[in-house]
C-alpha positions in Angstrom: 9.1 57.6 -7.2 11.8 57.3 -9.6 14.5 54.1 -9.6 17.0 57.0 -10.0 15.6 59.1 -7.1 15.6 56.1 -4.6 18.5 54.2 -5.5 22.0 53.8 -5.6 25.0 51.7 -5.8 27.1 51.4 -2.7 30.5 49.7 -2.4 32.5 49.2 0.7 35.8 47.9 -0.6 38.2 48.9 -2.9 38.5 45.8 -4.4 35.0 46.2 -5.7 35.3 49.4 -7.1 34.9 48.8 -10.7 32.6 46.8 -10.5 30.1 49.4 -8.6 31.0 51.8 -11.2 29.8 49.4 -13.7 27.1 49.2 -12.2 26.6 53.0 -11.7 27.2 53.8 -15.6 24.8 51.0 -16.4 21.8 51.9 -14.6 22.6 55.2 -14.3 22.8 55.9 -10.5 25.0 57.9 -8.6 28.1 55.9 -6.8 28.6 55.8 -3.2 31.3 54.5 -1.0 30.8 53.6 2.5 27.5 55.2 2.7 26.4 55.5 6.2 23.1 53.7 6.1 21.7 55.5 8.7 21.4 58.4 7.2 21.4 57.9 3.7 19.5 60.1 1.2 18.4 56.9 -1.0 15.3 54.7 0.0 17.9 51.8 -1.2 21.3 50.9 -2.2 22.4 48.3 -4.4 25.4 47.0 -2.9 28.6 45.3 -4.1 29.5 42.7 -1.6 32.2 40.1 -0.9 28.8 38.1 -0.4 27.2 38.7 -3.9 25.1 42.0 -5.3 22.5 42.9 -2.4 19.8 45.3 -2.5 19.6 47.1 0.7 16.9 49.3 2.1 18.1 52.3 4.3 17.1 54.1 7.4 17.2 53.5 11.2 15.3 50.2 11.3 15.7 48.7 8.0 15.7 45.4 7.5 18.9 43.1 6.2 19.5 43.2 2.3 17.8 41.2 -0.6 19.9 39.2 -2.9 19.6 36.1 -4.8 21.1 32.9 -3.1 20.2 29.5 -4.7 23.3 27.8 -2.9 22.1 28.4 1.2 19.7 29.7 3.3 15.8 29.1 2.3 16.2 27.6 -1.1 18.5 25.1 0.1 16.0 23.8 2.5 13.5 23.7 -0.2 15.9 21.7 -2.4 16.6 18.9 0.0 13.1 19.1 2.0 10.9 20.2 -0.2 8.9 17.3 -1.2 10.6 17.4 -5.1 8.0 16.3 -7.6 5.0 16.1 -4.9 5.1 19.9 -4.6 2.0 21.8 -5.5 3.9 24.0 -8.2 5.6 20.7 -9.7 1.8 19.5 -9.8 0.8 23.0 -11.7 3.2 23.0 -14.5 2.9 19.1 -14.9 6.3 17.8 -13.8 5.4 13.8 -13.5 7.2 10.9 -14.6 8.4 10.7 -18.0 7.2 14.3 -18.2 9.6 17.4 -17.7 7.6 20.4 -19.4 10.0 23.5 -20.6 8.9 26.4 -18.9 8.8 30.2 -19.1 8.3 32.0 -15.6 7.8 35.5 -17.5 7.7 37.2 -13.9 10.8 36.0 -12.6 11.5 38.0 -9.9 14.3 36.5 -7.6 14.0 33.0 -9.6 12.8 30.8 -6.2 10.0 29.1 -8.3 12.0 28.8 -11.3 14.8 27.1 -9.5 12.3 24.6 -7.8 10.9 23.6 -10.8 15.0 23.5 -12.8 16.0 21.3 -9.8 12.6 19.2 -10.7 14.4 18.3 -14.3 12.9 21.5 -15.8 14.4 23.6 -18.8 12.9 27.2 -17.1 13.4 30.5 -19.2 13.3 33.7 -16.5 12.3 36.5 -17.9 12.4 39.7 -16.1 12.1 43.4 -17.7 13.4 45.6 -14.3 17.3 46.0 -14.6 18.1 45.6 -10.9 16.1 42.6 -10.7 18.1 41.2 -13.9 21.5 41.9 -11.9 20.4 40.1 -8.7 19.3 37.1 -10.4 22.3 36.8 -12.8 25.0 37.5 -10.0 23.0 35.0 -8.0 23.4 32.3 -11.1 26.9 33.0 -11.6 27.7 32.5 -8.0 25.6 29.4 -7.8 28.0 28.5 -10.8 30.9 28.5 -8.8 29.9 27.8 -5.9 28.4 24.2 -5.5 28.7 21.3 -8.4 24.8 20.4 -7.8 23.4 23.6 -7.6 25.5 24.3 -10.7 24.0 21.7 -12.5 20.9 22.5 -11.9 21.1 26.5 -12.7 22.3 24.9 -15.9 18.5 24.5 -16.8 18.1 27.8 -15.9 18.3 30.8 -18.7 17.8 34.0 -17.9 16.4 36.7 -20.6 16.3 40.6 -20.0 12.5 41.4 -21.7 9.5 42.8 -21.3 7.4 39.8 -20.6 4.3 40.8 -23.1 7.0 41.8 -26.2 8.8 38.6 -25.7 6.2 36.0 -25.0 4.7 37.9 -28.4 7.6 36.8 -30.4 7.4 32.8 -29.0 3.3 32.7 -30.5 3.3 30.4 -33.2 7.1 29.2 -32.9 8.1 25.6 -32.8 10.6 25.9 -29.6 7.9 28.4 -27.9 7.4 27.1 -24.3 5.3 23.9 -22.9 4.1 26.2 -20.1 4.1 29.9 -19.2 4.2 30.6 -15.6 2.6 33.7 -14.3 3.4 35.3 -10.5 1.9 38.3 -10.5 2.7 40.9 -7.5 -0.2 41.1 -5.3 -1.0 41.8 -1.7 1.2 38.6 0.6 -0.8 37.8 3.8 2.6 36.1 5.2 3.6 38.1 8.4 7.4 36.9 7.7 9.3 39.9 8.0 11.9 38.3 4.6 8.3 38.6 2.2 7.6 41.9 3.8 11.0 42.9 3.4 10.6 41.7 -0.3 7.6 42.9 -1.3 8.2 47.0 -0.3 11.3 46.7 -2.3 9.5 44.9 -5.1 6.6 47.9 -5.2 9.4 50.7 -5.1 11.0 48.8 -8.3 8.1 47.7 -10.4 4.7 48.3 -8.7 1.8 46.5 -8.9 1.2 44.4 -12.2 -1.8 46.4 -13.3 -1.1 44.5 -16.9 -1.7 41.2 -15.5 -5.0 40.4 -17.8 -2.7 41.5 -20.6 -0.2 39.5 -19.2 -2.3 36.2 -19.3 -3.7 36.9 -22.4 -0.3 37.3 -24.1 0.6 34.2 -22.1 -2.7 31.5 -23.2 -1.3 33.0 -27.1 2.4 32.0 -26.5 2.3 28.8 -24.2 2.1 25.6 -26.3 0.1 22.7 -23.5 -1.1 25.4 -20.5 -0.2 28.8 -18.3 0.4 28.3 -14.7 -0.7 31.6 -12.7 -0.2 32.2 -8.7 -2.6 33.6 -6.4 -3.3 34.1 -3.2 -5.4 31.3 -1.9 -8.5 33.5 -1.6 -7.9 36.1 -4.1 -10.0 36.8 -7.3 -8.7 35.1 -10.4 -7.5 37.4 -13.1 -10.2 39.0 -15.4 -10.1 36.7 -18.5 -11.1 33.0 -19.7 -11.6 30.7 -16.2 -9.5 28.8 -15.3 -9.3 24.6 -16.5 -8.4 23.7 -12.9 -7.4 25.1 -9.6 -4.9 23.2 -6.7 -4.7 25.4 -3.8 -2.4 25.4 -0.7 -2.2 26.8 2.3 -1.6 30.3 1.2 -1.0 30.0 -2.2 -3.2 28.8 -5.2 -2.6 27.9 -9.0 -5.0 28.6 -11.5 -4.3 25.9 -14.1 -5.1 27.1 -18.2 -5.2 24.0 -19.9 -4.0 24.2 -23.8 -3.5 20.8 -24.4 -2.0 17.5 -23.0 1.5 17.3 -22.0 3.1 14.3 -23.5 
């Protein structure tokens, strides 16, 4: 399934016409107005909002739209009740006192772990190669600019890069400003029943599929990272094919494989 095939953009008002055929021209999707969701020929629609840039799934019993929101809803929570430096990610990367590691989360995504760790103190580079993706996370940003003086301080730390994760972390190797820590998230299987991460995740697949160049990935990642490389796994799933990891600190559901390069000071 092509991106072109199963998406397009889809604008309501005409306020936000210009902007949708922006979009359209950039991506190269067709340009819909009002689209009746319900029976829509596209699996999804991104969506100029009043609310921000959403991606919507169609059909009769879709779910509601994914979009990137670092001012309300679920991230706030984790913000203010999160348990800040005592989370296990925090733990992972190596955020302690005195000790604020910069970070590269080369599989961005919708930038929920990279804003946890930029609210931690961290300097967090996103990098994230699919186009729609980039546009989520970079309206999301802008709004959270705007939108709320701490959040805005905080998304500050946060720089967003459009790359293919493997070229780019090829180009830090060996440089003096290359990252403290390289943080992996592969896409796998999620055992969560939440109907938001199965939302998520079908959209995710339809955009990027699987990451069958995750032990490329890593390995491009233990050559780049200067002190160690974070990667995310399901508590019980296999570790990636490669060196073993130095250390592992599981959670509930989650787990972090810890690479060890050298100390963080």
């Amino acid at each position: 399934m092509t991106e072109s095939a199963s998406l397009a953009v889809e604008y309501t008002h005409p306020e936000h016409l210009t902007r949708a055929r922006e979009l359209s021209e950039q991506l190269g999707l067709n340009l819909l107005c009002g689209a009746d969701l319900g029976r829509c020929d596209y699996e999804s629609l991104l969506r100029v909002t009043r609310e921000g840039l959403q991606l919507q799934p169609t059909g009769r019993k879709a779910p509601g739209p994914v979009w990137v929101d670092f001012v309300g809803g679920a991230v706030a929570h984790r913000r203010l009740h999160g348990g800040g430096s005592g989370q296990l990610i925090a733990k992972a990367v190596g955020v302690r006192q005195g000790v604020r590691p910069r970070v590269a989360d080369v599989t961005a995504g919708l930038g929920r772990d990279s804003f946890v760790l930029a609210s931690l103190g961290c300097e967090v580079q996103l990098i994230e190669r699919v186009p729609v993706i980039q546009l989520l996370l970079a309206d999301g940003l802008g709004r959270a600019r705007q939108d709320d003086l701490e959040v805005a301080e905080i998304v500050a730390r946060m720089q967003l890069i459009e790359a293919d994760s493997i070229t780019w972390l090829a180009e830090q190797a060996g440089r003096e400003d290359r990252p403290q820590v390289v943080y992996v998230d592969p896409m796998f299987p999620h055992s969560d029943k939440s109907a938001l991460v199965k939302k998520e995740m079908r959209l995710f697949r339809d955009l990027v599929g699987d990451d069958a160049d995750a032990g490329l990935l890593l390995e491009a990642a233990l050559a780049a990272a200067a002190n160690r490389v974070v990667v995310k796994r399901p508590r019980k799933a296999p570790v990636i094919p490669g060196p073993a990891p130095s250390v592992q600190l599981a959670g509930k559901s989650s787990r972090y494989d810890i690479y060890a390069l050298k100390k963080l000071a």
